[in-house]
N, CA, C and O of each residue as an XYZ file, in Angstrom:
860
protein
N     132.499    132.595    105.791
C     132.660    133.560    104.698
C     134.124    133.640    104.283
O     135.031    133.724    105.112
N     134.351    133.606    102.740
C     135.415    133.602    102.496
C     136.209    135.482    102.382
O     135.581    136.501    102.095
N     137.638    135.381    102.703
C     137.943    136.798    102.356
C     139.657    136.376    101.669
O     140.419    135.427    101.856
N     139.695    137.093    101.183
C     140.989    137.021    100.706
C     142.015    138.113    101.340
O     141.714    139.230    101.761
N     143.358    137.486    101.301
C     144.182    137.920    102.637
C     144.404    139.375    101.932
O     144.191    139.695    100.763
N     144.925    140.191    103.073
C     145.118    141.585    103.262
C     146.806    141.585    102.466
O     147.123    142.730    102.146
N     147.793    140.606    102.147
C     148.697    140.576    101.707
C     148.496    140.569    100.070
O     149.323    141.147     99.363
N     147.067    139.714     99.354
C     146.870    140.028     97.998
C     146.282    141.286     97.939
O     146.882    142.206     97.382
N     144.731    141.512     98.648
C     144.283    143.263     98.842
C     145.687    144.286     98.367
O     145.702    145.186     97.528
N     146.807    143.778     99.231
C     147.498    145.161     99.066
C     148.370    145.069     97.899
O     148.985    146.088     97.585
N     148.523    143.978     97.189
C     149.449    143.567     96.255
C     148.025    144.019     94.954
O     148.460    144.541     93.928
N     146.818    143.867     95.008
C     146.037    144.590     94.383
C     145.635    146.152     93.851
O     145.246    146.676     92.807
N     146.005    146.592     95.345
C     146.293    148.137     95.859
C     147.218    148.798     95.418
O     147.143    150.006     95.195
N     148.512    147.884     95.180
C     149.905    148.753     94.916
C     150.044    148.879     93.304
O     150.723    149.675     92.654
N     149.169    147.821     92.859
C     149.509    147.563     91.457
C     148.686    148.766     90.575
O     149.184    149.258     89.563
N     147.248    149.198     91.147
C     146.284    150.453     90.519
C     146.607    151.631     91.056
O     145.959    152.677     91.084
N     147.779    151.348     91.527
C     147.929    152.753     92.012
C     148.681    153.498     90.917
O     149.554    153.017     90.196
N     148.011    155.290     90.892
C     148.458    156.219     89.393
C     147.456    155.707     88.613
O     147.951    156.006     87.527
N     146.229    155.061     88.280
C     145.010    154.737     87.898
C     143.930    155.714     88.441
O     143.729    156.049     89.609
N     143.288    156.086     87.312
C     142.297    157.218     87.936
C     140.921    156.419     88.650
O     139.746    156.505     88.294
N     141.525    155.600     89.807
C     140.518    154.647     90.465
C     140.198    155.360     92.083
O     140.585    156.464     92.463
N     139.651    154.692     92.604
C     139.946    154.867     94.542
C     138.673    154.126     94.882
O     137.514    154.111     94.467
N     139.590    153.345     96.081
C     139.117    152.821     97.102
C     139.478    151.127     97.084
O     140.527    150.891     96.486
N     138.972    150.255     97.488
C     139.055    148.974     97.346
C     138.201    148.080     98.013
O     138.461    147.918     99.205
N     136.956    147.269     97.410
C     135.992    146.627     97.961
C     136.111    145.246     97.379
O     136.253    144.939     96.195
N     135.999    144.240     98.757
C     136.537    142.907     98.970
C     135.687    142.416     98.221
O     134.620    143.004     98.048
N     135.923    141.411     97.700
C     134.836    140.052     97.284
C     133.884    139.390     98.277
O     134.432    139.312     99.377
N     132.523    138.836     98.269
C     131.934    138.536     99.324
C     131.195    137.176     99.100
O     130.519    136.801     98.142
N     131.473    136.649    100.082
C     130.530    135.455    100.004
C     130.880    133.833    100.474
O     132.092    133.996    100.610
N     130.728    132.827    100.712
C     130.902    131.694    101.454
C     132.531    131.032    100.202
O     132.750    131.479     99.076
N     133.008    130.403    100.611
C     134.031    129.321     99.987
C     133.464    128.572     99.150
O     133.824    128.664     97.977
N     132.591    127.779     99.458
C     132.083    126.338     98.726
C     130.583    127.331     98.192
O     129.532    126.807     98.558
N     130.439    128.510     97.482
C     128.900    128.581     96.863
C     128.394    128.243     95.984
O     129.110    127.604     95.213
N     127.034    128.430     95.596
C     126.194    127.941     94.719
C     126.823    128.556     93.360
O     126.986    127.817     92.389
N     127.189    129.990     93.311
C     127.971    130.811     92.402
C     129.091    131.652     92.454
O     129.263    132.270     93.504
N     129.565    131.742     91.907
C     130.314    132.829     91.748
C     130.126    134.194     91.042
O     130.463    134.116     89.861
N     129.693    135.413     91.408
C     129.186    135.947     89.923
C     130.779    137.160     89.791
O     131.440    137.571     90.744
N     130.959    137.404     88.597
C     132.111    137.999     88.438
C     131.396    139.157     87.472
O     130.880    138.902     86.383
N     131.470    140.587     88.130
C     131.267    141.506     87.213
C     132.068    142.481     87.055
O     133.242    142.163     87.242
N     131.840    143.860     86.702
C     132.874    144.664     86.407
C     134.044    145.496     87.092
O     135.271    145.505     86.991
N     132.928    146.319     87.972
C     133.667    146.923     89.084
C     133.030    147.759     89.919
O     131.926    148.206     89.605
N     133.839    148.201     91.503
C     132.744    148.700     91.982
C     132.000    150.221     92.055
O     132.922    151.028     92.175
N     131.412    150.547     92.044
C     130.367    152.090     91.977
C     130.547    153.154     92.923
O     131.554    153.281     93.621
N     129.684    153.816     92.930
C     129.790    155.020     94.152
C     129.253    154.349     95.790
O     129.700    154.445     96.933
N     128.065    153.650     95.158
C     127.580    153.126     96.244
C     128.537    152.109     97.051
O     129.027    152.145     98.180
N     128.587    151.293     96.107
C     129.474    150.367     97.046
C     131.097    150.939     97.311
O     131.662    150.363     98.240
N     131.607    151.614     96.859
C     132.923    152.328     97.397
C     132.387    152.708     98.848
O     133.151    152.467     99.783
N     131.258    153.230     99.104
C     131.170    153.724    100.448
C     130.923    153.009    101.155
O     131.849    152.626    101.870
N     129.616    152.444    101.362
C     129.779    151.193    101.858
C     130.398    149.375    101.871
O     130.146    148.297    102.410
N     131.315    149.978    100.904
C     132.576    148.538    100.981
C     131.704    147.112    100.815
O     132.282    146.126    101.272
N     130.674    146.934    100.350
C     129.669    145.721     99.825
C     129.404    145.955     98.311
O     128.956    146.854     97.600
N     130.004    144.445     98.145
C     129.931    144.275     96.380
C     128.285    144.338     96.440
O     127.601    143.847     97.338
N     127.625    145.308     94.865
C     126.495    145.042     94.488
C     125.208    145.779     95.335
O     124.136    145.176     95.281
N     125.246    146.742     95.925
C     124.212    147.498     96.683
C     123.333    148.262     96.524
O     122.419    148.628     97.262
N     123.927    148.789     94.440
C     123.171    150.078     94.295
C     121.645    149.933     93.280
O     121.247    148.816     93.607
N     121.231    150.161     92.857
C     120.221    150.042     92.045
C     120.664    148.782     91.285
O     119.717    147.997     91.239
N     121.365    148.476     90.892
C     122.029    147.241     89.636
C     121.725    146.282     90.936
O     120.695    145.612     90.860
N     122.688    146.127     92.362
C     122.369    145.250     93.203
C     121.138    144.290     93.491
O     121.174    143.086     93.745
N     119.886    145.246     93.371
C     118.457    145.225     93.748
C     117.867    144.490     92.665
O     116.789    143.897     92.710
N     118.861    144.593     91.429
C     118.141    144.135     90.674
C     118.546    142.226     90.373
O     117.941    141.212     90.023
N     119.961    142.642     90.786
C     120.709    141.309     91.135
C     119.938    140.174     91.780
O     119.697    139.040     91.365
N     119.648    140.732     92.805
C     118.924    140.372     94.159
C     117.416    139.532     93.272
O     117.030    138.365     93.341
N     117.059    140.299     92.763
C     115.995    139.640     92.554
C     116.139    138.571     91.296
O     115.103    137.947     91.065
N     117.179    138.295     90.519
C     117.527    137.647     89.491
C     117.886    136.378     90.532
O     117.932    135.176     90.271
N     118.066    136.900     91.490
C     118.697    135.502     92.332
C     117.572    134.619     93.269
O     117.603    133.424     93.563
N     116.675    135.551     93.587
C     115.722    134.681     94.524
C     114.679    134.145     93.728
O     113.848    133.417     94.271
N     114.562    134.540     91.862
C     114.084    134.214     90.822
C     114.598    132.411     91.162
O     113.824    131.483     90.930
N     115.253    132.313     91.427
C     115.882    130.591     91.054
C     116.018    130.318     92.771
O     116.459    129.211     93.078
N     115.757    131.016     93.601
C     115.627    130.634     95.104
C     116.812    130.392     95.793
O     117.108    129.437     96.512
N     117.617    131.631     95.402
C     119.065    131.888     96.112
C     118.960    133.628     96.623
O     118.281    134.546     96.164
N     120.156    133.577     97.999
C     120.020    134.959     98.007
C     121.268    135.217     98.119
O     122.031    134.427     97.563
N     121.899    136.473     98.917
C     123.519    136.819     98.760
C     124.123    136.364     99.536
O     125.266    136.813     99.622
N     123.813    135.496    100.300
C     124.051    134.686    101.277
C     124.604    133.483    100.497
O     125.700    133.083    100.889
N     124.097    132.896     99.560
C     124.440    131.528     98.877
C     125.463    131.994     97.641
O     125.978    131.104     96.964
N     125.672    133.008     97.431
C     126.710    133.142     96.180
C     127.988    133.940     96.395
O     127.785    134.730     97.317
N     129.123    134.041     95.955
C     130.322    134.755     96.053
C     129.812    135.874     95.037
O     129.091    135.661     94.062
N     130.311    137.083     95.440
C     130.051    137.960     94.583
C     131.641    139.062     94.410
O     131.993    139.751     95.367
N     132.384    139.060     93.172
C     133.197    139.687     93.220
C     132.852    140.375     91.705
O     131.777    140.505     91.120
N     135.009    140.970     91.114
C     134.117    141.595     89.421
C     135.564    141.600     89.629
O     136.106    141.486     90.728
N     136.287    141.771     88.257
C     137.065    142.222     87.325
C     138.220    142.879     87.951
O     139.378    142.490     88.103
N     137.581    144.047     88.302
C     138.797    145.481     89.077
C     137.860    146.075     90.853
O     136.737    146.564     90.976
N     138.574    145.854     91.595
C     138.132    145.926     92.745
C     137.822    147.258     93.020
O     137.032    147.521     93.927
N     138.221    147.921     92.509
C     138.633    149.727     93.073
C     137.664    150.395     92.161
O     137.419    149.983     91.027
N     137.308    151.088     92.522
C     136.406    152.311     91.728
C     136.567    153.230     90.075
O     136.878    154.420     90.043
N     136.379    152.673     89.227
C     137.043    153.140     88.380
C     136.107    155.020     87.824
O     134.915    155.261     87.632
N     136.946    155.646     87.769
C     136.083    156.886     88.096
C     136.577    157.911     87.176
O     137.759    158.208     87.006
N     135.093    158.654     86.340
C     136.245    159.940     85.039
C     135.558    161.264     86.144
O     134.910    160.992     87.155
N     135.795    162.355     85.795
C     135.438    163.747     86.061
C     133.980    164.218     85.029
O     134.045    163.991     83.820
N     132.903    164.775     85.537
C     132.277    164.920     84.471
C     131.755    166.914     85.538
O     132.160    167.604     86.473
N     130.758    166.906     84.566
C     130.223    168.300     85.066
C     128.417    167.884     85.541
O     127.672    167.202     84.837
N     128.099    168.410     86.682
C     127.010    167.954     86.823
C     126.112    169.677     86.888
O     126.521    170.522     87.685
N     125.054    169.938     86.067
C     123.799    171.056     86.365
C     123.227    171.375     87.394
O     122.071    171.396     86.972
N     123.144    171.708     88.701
C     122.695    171.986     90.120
C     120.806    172.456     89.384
O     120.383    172.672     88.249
N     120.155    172.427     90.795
C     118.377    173.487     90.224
C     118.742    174.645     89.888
O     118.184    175.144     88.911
N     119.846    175.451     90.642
C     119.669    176.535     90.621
C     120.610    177.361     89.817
O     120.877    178.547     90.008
N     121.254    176.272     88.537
C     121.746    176.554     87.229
C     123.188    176.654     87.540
O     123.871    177.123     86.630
N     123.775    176.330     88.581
C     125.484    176.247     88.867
C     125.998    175.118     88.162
O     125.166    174.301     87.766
N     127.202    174.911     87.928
C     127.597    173.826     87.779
C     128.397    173.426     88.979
O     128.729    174.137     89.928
N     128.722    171.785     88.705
C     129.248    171.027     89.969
C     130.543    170.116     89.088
O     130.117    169.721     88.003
N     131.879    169.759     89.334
C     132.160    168.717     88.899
C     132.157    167.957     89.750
O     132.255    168.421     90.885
N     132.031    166.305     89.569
C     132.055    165.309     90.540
C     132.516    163.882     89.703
O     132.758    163.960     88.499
N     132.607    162.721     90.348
C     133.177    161.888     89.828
C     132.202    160.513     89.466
O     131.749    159.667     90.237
N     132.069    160.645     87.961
C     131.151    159.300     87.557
C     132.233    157.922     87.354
O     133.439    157.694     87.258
N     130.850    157.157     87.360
C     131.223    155.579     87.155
C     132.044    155.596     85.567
O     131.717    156.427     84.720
N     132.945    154.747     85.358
C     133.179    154.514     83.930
C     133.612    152.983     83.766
O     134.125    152.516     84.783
N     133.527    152.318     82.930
C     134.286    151.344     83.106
C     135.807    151.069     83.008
O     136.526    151.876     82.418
N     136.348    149.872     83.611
C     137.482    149.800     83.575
C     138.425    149.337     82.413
O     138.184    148.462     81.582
N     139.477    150.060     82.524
C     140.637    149.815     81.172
C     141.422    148.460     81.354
O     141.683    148.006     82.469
N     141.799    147.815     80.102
C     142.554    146.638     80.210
C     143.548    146.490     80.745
O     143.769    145.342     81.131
N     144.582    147.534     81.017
C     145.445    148.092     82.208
C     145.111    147.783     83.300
O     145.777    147.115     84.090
N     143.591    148.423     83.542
C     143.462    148.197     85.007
C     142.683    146.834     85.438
O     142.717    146.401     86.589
N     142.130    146.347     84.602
C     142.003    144.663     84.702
C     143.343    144.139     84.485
O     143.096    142.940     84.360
N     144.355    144.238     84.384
C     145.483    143.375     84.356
C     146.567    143.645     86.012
O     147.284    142.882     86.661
N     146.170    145.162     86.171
C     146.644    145.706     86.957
C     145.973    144.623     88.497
O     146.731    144.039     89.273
N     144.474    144.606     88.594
C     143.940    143.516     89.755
C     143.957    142.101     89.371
O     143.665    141.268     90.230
N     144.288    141.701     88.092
C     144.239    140.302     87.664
C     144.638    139.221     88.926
O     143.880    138.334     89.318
N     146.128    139.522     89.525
C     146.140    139.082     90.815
C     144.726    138.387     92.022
O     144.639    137.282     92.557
N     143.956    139.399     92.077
C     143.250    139.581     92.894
C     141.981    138.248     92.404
O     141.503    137.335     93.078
N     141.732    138.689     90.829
C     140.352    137.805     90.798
C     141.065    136.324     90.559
O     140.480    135.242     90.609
N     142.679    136.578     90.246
C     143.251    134.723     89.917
C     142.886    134.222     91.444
O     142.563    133.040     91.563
N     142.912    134.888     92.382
C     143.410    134.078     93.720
C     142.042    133.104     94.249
O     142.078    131.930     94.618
N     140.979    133.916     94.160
C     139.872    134.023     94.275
C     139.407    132.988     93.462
O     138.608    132.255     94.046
N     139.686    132.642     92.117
C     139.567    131.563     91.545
C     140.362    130.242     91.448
O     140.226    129.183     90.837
N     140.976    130.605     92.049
C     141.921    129.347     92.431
C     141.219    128.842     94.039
O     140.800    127.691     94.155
N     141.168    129.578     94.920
C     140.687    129.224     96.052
C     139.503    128.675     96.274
O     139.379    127.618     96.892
N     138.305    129.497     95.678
C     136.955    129.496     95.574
C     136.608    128.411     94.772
O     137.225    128.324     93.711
N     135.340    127.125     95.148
C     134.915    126.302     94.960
C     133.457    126.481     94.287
O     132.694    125.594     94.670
N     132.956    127.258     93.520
C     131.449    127.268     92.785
C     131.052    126.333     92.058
O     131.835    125.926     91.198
N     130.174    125.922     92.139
C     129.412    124.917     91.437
C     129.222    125.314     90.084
O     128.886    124.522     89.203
N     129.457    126.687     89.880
C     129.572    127.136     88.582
C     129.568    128.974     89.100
O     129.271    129.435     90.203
N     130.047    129.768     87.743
C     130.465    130.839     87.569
C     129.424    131.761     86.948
O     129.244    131.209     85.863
N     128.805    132.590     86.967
C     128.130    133.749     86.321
C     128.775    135.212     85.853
O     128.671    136.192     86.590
N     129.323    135.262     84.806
C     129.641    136.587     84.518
C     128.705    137.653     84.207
O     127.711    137.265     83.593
N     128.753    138.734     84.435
C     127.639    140.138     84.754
C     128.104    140.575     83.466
O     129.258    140.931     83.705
N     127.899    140.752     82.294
C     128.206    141.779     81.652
C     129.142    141.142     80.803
O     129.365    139.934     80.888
N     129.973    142.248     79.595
C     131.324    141.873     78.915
C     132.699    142.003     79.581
O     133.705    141.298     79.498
N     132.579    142.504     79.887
C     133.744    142.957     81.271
C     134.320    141.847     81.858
O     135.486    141.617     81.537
N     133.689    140.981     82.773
C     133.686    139.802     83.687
C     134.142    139.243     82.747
O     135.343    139.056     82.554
N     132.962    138.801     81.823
C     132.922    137.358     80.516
C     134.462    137.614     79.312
O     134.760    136.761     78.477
N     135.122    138.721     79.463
C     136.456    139.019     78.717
C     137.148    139.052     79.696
O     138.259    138.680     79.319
N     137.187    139.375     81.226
C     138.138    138.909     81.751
C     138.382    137.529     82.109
O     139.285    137.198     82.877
N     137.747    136.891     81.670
C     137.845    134.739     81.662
C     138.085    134.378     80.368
O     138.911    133.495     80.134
N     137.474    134.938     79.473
C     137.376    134.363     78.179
C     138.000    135.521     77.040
O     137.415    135.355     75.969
N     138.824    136.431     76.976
C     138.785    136.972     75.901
C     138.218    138.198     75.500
O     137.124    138.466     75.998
N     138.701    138.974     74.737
C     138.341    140.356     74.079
C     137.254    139.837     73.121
O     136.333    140.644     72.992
N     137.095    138.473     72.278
C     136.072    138.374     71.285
C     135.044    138.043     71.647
O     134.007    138.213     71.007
N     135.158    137.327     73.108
C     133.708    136.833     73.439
C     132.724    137.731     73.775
O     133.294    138.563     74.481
N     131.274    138.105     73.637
C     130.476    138.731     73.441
C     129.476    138.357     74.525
O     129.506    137.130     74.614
N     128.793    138.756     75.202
C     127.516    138.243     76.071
C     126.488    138.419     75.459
O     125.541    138.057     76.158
N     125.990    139.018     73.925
C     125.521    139.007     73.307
C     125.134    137.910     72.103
O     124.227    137.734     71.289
N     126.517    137.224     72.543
C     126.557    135.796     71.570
C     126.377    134.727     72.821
O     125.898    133.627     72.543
N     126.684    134.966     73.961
C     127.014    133.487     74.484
C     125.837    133.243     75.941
O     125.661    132.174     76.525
N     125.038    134.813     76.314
C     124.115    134.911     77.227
C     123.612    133.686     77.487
O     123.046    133.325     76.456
N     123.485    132.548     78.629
C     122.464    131.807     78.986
C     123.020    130.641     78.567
O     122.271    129.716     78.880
N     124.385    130.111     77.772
C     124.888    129.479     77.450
C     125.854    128.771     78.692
O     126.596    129.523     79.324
N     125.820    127.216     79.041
C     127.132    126.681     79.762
C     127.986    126.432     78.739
O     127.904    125.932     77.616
N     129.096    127.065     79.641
C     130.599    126.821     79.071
C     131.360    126.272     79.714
O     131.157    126.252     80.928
N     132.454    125.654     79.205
C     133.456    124.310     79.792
C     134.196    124.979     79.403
O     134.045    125.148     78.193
N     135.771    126.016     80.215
C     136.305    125.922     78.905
C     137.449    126.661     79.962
O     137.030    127.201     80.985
N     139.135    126.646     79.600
C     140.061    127.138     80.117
C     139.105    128.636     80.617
O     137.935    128.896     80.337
N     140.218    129.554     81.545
C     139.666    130.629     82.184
C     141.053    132.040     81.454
O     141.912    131.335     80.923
N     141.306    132.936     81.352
C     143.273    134.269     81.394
C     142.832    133.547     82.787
O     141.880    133.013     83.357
N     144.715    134.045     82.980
C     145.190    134.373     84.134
C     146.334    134.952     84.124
O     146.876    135.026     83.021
N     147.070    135.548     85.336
C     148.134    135.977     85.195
C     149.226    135.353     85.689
O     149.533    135.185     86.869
N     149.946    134.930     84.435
C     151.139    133.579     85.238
C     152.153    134.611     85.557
O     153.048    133.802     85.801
N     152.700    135.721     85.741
C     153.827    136.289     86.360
C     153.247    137.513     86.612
O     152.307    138.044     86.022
N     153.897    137.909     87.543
C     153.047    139.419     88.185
C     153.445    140.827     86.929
O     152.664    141.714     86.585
N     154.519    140.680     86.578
C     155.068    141.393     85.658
C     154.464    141.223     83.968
O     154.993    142.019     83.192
N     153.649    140.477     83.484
C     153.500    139.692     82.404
C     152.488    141.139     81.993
O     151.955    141.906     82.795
N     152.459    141.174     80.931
C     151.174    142.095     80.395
C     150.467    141.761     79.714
O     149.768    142.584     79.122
N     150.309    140.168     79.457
C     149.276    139.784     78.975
C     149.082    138.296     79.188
O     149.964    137.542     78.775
N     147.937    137.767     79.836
C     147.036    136.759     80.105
C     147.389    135.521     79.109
O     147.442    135.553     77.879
N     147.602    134.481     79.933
C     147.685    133.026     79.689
C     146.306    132.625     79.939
O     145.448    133.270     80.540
N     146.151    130.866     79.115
C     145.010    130.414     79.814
C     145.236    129.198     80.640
O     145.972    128.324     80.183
N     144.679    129.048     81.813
C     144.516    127.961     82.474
C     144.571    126.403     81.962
O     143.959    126.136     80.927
N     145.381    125.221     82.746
C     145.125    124.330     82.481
C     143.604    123.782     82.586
O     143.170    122.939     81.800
N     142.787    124.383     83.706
C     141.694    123.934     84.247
C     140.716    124.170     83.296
O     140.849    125.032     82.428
N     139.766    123.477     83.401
C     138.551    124.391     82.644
C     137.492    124.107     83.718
O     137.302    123.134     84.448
N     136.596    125.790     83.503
C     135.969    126.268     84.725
C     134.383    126.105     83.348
O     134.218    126.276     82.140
N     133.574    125.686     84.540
C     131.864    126.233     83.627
C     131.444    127.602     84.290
O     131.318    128.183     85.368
N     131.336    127.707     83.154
C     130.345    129.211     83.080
C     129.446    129.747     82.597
O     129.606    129.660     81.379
N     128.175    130.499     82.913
C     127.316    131.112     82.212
C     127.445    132.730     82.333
O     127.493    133.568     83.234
N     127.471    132.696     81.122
C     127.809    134.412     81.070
C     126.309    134.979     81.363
O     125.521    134.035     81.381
N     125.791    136.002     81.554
C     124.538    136.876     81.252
C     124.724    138.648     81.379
O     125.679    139.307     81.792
N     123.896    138.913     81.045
C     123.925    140.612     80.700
C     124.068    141.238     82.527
O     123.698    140.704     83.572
N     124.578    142.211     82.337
C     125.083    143.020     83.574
C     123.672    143.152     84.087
O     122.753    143.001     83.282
N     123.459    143.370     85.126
C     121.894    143.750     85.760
C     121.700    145.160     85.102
O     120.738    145.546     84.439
N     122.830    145.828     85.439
C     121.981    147.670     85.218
C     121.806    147.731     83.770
O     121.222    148.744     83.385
N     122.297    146.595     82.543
C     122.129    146.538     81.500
C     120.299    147.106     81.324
O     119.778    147.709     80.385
N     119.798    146.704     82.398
C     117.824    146.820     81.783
C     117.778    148.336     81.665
O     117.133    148.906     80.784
N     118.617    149.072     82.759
C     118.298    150.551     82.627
C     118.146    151.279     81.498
O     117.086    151.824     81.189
N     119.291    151.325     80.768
C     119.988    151.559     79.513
C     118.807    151.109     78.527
O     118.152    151.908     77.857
N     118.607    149.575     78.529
C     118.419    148.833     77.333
C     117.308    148.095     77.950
O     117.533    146.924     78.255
N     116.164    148.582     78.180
C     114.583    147.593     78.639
C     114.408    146.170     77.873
O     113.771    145.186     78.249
N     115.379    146.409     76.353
C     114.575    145.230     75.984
C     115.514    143.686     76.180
O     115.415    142.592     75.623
N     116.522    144.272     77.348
C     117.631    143.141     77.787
C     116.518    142.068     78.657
O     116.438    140.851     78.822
N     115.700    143.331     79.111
C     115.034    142.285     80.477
C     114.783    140.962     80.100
O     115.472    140.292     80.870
N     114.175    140.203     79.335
C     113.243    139.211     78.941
C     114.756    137.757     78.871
O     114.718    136.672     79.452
N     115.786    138.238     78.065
C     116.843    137.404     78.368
C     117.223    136.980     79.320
O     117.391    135.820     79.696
N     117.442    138.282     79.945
C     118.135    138.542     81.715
C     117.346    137.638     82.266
O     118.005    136.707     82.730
N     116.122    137.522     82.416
C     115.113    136.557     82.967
C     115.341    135.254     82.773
O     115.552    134.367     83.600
N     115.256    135.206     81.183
C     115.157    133.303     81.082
C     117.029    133.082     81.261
O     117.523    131.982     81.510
N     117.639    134.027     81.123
C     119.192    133.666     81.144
C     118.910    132.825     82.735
O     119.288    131.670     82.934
N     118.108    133.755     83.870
C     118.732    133.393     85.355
C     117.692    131.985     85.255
O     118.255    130.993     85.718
N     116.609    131.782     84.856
C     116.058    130.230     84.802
C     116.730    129.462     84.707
O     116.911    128.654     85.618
N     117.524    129.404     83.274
C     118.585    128.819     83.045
C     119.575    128.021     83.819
O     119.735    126.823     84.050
N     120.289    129.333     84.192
C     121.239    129.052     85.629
C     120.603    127.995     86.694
O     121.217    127.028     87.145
N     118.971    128.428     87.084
C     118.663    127.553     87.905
C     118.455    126.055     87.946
O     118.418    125.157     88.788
N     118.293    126.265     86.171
C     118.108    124.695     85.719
C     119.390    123.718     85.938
O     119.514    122.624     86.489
N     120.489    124.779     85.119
C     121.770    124.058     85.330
C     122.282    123.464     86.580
O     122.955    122.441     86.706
N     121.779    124.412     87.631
C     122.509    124.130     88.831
C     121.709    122.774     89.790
O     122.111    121.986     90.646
N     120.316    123.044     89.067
C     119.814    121.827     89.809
C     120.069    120.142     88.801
O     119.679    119.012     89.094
N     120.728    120.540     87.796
C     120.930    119.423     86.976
C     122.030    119.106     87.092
O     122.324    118.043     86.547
N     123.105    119.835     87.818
C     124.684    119.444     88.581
C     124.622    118.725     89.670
O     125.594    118.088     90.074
N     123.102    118.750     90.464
C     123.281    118.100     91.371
C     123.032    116.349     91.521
O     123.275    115.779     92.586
């Protein structure tokens, strides 16, 4: 299993810090995998238990993956911003109190630039047979603010990756390399939006086709 050293972790750590984030959950998964999937960031669930992908969206992951006859065992699973990205909201109790507590939100381009470190290393190190981005999030942190997962879902791509060529830089270069990738819709996307499912589906066929046609 691959991990990435406790010297980038903290160079990850120091950089979101004064970000209305907390916590920090590693990337997971073998060196040489079948995938890589890169999504946004991590949740309530997995802040606690420190495992990318666990909560309801996970489950659903899970099964997008054994759809093509892989499990979390065969893929790297990381995202975007490692740390919890989190607003204040007000929650209604039964018994008509209110509560504030801290929801999911997504992460700011700040704070994807702020871990950029973290997912370059990871892609430089890490060997996938190909890449899966979860969502717009992931698929703009490789490709761009214009690219859409709405335009490019289920699609292989060849194509440079941002990165961050100086730690100080505030804005993303692209790679000499070019990495393949298939973007597809975030898993918890079905919650929201039922009528994602049917893509989400033939998107992960897809993947399976590709990967057995790499070999």
């Amino acid at each position: 299993m691959f991990r990435i050293p406790e010297s980038i972790a903290d160079l990850g750590k120091q950089r979101i810090e004064g970000f209305p984030v907390e916590g920090f959950v590693y990337g997971e998964g073998p060196k040489e995998p079948e995938l890589m999937l890169i999504g946004e960031a991590p949740g309530e669930f997995e802040l606690v238990d420190g495992i990318p992908f666990i909560g309801r969206a996970g489950k659903e992951l899970m099964k997008s993956l054994a759809s093509i006859g892989l499990s979390r065992e065969d893929v790297y699973i990381t995202s975007a911003v490692r740390s919890r990205p989190y607003k204040w909201g007000t929650k209604k109790n039964r018994d008509g109190t209110l509560t504030e507590r801290k929801y999911n939100r997504p992460p700011t381009q700040k704070e994807i630039l702020a871990h950029a470190p973290v997912l370059d290393y990871e892609l430089l190190n890490i060997k996938p047979k190909l890449i899966v981005t979860l969502g717009n999030v992931g698929l703009q942190r490789l490709l761009g603010k214009e690219a859409k997962v709405t335009q490019f879902h289920g699609q292989l791509l060849e194509r440079p990756v941002q990165y961050l060529h100086e730690l100080e830089d505030t804005a993303f270069k692209w790679s000499a390399e070019n990495y393949r990738i298939v973007p597809t819709f975030h898993p918890a996307s079905i919650f929201y939006r039922p009528s994602h499912r049917p893509n989400l589906e033939a998107n992960w066929l897809e993947i399976g086709r590709i990967l057995k046609e790499m070999e």
